[in-house]
N, C-alpha and C positions, 0 to 999 in steps of 0.2 A: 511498503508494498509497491512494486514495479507497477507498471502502464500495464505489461503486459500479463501479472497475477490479476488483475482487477478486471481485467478483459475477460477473462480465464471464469471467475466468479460471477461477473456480470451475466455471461454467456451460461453457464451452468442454471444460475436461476432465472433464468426467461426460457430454457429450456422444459426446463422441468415444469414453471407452470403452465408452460404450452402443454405440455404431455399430461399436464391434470385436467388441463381444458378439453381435449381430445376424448380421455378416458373416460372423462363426465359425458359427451356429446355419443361416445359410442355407446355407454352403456343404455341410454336414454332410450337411442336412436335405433343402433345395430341388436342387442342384446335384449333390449328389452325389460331388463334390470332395473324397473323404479327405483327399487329398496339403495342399491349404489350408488343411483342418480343421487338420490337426498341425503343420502350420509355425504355426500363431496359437497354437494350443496349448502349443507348445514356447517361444513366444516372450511368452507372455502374462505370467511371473514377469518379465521383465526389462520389457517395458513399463508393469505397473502398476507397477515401481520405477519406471521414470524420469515416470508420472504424480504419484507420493506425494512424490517430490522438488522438479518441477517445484510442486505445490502448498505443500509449507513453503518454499519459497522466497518464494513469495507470500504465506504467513501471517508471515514473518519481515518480509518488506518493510512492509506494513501493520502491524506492531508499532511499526518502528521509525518509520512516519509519524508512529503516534498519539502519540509519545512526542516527537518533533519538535513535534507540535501542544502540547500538555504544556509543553514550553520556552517555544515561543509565547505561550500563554496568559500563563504569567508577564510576561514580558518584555514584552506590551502590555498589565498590571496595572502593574506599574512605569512606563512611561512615561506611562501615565494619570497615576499618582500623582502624577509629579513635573514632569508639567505643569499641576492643579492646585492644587499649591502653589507652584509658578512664579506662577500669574493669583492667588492669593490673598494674594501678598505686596504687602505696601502700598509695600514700595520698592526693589524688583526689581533689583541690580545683573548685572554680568558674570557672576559667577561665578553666581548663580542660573539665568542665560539660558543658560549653555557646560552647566549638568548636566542642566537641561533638554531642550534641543537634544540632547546624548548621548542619551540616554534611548528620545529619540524616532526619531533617526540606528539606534540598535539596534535599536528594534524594527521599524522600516523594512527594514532589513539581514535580519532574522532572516526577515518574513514573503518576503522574493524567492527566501532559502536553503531555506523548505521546499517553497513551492510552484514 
């Protein structure tokens, strides 16, 4: 998950439970509404659980991107590497070209599986 999908999700659930807190306070307040007040009221431990869930789900997921990027990185330091020492060998056979080609096959491979 990107910086900026987490931002995206972060900002959705702080919104919304502003907008329950609100909803609660108007109906209290403006409306008049007990019976709504205490049904939010009654109900508001189990929704800010399922917001505080919903959000480490999100911070779990963006861990494990950046740690996907983390594999990345290497794996396109290695195929750097060993492509140039592939172009800096003065007499390049098969086997030089087949670990190169891996290399770069990998890191090819790897950038499609995170993003």
């Amino acid at each position: 998950m990107t910086k900026r999908m987490l931002q995206i999700r972060l900002s959705l659930v702080i919104t919304s439970l502003i907008l329950l807190l609100v909803a609660a306070i108007a109906t209290d307040h403006f409306l008049q509404q007990r019976k709504i007040y205490e049904t939010v009221k009654d109900f508001s431990n189990f929704i800010i659980a399922i917001a505080a869930a919903y959000l480490a789900y999100s911070f779990q997921r963006r861990q494990t991107f950046l740690a996907s990027l983390r594999h990345l990185w290497h794996e396109l330091v290695e195929a750097k590497a060993a492509l140039i020492d592939y172009t800096h060998n003065l007499k390049p056979d098969q086997i030089a070209y087949s670990a190169a080609h891996r290399s770069l096959s990998k890191a090819i491979d790897t950038v499609r599986s995170v993003y």
